[in-house]
Structures are given as C-alpha cells and as structure tokens.
N, C-alpha and C positions, 0 to 999 in steps of 0.2 A: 388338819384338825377339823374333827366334827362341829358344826352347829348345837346349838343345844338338843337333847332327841332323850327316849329311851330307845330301851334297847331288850328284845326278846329273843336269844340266842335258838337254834335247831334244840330240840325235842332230844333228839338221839345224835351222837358223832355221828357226821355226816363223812364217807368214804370219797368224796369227791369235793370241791368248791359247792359250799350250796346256795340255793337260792336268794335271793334279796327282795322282799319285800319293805315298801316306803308309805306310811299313812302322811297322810296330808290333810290335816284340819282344814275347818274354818273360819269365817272371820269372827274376832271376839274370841278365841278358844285359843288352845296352847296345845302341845307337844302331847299331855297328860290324857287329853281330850280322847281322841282316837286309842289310842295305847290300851286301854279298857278293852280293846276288843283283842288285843294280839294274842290272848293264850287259844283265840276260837279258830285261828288261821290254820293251815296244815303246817304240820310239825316240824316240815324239812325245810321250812323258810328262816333265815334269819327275820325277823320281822325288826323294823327302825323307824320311829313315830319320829317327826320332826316336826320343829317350831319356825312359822313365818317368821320374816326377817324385821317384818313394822311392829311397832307395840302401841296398841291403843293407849287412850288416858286411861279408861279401865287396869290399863297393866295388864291385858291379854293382848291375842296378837293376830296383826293380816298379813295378808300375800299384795294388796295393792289396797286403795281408796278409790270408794265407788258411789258418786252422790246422782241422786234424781231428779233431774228439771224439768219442764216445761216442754225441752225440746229432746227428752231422753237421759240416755245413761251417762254419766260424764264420769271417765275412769284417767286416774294419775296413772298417767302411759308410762312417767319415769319408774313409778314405782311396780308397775307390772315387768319391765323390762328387765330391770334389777333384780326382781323376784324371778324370771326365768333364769337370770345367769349364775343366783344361787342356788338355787334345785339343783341345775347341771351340775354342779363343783360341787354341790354335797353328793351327788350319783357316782359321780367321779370318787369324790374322797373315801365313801361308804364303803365300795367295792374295794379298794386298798387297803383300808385299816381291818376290812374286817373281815378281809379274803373270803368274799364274795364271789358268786361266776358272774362276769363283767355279761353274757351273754342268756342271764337268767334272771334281770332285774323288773321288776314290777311297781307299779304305782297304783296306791288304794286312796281317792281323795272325794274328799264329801264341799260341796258350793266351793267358796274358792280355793278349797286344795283341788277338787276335779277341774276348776277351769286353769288351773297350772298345771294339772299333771296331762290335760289335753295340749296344752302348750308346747311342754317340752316333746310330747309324741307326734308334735306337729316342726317341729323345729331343730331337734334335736333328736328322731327316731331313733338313731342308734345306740344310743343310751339306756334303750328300755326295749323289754322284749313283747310288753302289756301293760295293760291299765284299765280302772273299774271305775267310773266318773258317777259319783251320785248328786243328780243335782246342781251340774256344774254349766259352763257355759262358756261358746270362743269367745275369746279376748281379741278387739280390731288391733290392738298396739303389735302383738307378736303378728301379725301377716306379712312385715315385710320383712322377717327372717325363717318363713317358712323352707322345708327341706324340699328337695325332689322328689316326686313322687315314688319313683323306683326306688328311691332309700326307705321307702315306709313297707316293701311287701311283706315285711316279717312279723308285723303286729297286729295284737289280737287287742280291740277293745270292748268290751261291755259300759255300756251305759242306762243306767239306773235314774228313772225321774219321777217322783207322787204328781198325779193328776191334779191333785188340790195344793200345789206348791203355790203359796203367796208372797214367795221371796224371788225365786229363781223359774219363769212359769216353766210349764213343759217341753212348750215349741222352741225353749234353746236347747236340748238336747235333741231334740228332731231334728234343727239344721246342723248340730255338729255329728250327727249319724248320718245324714247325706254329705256334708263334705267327707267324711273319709271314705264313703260308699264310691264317691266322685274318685277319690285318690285311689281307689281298688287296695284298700287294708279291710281287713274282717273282722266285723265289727256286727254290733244287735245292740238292741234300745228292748228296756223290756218299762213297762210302766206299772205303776200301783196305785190301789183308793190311797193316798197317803199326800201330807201338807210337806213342809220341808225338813227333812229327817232322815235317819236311819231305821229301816223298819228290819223288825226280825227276818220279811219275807225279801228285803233286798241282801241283807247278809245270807241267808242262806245260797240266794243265788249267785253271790257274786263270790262265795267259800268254792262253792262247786265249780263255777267257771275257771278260777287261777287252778284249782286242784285237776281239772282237764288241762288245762296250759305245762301243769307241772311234768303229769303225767305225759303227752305226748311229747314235750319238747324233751324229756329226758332221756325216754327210752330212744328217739333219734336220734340224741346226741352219743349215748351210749352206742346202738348202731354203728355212728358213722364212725367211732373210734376204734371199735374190734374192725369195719372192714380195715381201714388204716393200719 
C-alpha cells in the first residue's frame, strides 16, 4: 500500500514499463506542495508526490526534526532514519503498484525531501537511477548505513542551491557534491542569485537534466534489448 501521495500518470501509453518520478517536499509542506509542478515534468514519467511520514502541530508534514543550538544542528536521528526506511518501501511499493521500470526510478526533492533523496542515493543506490536535490543537505545519522561505493557507479545527481539561501546555506550542497565526486558518481552543483526556493531558473535545469537521463538511459536500454 501507497503512503499518502498524488499521482500524475504518463502523458501518452507508454510501450514499455515507464519511468518513475518521486517529488519530495519540505518541511512544513505536504504531498500537494510539489505536485503543482508535475504536469511540467516530461511526459513519459509517471510522476508520484509523496507526504513525510511526521506531521507537524501545523498539520503539515516532515521527513525528520532539526533544531539549532549553540553548539549547532541537533537532528532526531530516530526520525531521519525511519524517514529513510520509508522512502525505500515507498520506492519499492511505487514501482509494483504502479508497474514502474524498477531500473528508471528518479528523485526530485527540495530542503528536506533533497537531504532524503541524497540519503536513500547514498544508502540505498540501487533503488534510484537519479536524483535533483534543491537545497538539501547530508544527514550525519544515515552514514553508518552508507552503500559501497561500486554500487553507486550508475547515478546521476544534479544539485541545485540559491547563493542567498538563509535556511540551508550553500556550502551543504558543496560538501555533498564532493562526497559523491569522492564516491566517483556523476554529479554537478549548479548555483543561483536565489534565497531558499524553487526558482523557475532551477526547474528548468533540472526538466532538462532527468529529460537527458531519460533520453540516454532509454535508448541504451532499448540497445541493449534488440542486441539480446
């Protein structure tokens, strides 16, 4: 069974399993949030917005608890870790219900939906084939169930940060572009005059990046199935 989510089916019957795209709010925000943007994605995505598993007093919703001290960031590890292991089981269940290609799954997450969709492509690479982090940041709590690095050579990240972010600053998305630079996955950090947000200049680049992902991983998939 699905977590709460919408849901924006392919454009056109798709002749093959198609793609899976997964929006990932942030904190304070719901399922509804992101979903706004799914009719702009390419058309051969299923596209599936999904709702954190915490619920604010607000009645919206996060992926973990993150307060600010004196001596820094102090993050509920329980709750970041539990928020990884239902992303994975939602990745998992998405692709089944919704006959998905288990091998063409994507993650689009803005503050803490990108520092969990960096998570689960740090922990769980095989579940994803990409992901677009705006704004996001590593999480210390998921380091001690990081994957191998050999199990990460197949993904592609883009990460998206405004220079003038006063939530999330920029230099965490610098250090999570050199750790995967480190892990040899391929990967680009692109920045913008922008505070913490979705700017029309980050969506357009980051349409255009999955839509290169699309394109090259399909037509080598298709490839590899006529030599076969």
């Amino acid at each position: 069974m699905l977590p709460p989510h919408r849901l924006r089916r392919p454009h056109a019957a798709p002749s093959h399993r198609p793609p899976l795209l997964i929006l990932l709010h942030g904190k304070g925000s719901s399922e509804v949030d992101l979903f706004q943007l799914a009719d702009l994605f390419d058309p051969r995505f299923i596209v599936l917005s999904l709702r954190a598993p915490f619920q604010n007093a607000s009645g919206l919703y996060r992926w973990y608890e993150r307060q600010d001290t004196a001596d820094g960031s102090v993050y509920n590890e329980e709750e970041v870790r539990a928020s990884r292991l239902y992303l994975v089981q939602a990745i998992n269940d998405s692709v089944m219900a919704l006959g998905a290609d288990p091998q063409q799954v994507y993650l689009f997450g803005f503050s803490q939906g990108a520092a969990m969709a960096m998570s689960v492509a740090l922990t769980a690479p095989r579940r994803i084939r990409g992901l677009v982090a705006i704004a996001g940041r590593l999480l210390p709590a998921i380091a001690p169930f990081g994957a191998p690095a050999e199990s990460m050579s197949h993904l592609r990240v883009l990460l998206q940060h405004g220079l003038k972010d006063e939530v999330v600053p920029f230099a965490e998305s610098a250090t999570a572009c050199q750790l995967f630079a480190e892990l040899s996955v391929k990967q680009g950090i692109r920045e913008y005059a922008a505070g913490h947000t979705i700017t029309p200049a980050m969506l357009r680049d980051a349409r255009q990046f999955l839509r290169v992902q699309l394109d090259t991983t399909l037509v080598k998939d298709q490839d590899g199935a006529a030599q076969d």
